[in-house]
C-alpha positions as CSV (number, residue, x, y, z in Angstrom):
1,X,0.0,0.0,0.0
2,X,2.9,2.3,1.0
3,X,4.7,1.7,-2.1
4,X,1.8,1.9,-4.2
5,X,0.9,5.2,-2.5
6,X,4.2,6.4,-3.7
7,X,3.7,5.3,-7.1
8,X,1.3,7.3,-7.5
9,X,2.0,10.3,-5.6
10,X,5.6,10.7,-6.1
11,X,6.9,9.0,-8.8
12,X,7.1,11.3,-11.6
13,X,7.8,11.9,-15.3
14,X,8.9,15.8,-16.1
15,X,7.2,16.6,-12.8
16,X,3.6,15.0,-13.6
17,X,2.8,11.9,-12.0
18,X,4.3,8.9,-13.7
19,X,1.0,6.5,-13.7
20,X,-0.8,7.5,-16.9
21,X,-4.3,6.9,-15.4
22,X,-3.3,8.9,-12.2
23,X,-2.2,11.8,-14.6
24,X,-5.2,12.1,-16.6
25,X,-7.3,12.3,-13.6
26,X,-5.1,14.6,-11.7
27,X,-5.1,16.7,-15.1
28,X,-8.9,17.2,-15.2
29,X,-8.9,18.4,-11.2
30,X,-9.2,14.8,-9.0
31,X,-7.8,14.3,-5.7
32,X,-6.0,10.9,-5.4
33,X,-8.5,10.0,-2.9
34,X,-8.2,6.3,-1.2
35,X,-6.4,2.4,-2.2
36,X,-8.7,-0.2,-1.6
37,X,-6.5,-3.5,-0.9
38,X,-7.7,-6.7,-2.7
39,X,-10.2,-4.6,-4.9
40,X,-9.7,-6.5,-7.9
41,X,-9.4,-10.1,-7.8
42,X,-9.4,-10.8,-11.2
43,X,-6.2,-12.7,-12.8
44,X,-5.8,-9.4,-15.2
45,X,-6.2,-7.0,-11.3
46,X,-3.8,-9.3,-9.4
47,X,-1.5,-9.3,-12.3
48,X,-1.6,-5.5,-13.1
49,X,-1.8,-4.6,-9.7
50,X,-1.6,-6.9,-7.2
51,X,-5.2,-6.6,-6.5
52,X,-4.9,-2.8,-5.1
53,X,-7.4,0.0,-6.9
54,X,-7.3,3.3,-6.1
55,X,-10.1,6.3,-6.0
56,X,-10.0,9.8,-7.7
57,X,-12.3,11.9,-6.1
58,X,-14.0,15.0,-8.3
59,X,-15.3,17.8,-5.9
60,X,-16.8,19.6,-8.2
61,X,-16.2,22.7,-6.4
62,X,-12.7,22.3,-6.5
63,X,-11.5,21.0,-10.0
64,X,-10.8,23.9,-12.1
65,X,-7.8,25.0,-8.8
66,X,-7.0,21.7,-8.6
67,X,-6.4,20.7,-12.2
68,X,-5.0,24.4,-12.4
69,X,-2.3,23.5,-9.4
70,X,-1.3,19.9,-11.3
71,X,-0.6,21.7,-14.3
72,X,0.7,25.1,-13.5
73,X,2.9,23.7,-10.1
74,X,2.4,19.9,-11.2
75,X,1.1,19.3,-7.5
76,X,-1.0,16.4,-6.5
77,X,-3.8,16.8,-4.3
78,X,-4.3,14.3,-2.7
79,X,-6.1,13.0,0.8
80,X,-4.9,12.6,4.4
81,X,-4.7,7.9,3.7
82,X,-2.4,8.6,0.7
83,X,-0.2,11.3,2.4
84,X,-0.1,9.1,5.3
85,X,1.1,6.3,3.0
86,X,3.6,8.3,1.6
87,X,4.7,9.6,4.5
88,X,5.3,6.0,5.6
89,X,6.6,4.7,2.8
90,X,9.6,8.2,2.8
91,X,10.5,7.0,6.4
92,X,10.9,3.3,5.8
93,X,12.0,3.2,2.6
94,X,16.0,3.1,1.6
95,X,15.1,4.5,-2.3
């Protein structure tokens, strides 16, 4: 979960997040909301993924500064599970 976390969050290509999925969605103003663990069970989910899914959350409200941050600062928005992840994942990790 940590290192997925940080897969998404930190892991980037020329500042934007690496994950093509997690890009688009960050582009058009998501928040990288929550990973569900063992969400997809299917042989093509475990294979992909290990099983993990994650959320993007659209507050309507909030898209246009969001999407606007992403690609004017390239910074994620993201909610207090995945910074806790990542936060984890920075103070364990040897990377």
């Amino acid at each position: 979960m940590r290192l997925c976390a940080w897969y998404l969050y930190g892991e980037k290509h020329r500042g934007y997040a690496l994950n093509p999925v997690a890009n688009f969605h960050l582009q058009n103003g998501a928040v990288l909301w929550r990973l569900n663990w063992m969400a997809d069970t299917s042989p093509r989910g475990i294979g992909a993924s290990c099983g993990l899914m994650v959320n993007y959350r659209y507050f309507l409200e909030d898209t246009a500064s969001n999407s606007a941050a992403y690609l004017g600062t390239k910074q994620i928005k993201a909610s207090e599970q995945i910074l806790s992840l990542v936060s984890q994942f920075q103070q364990s990790s040897k990377l």
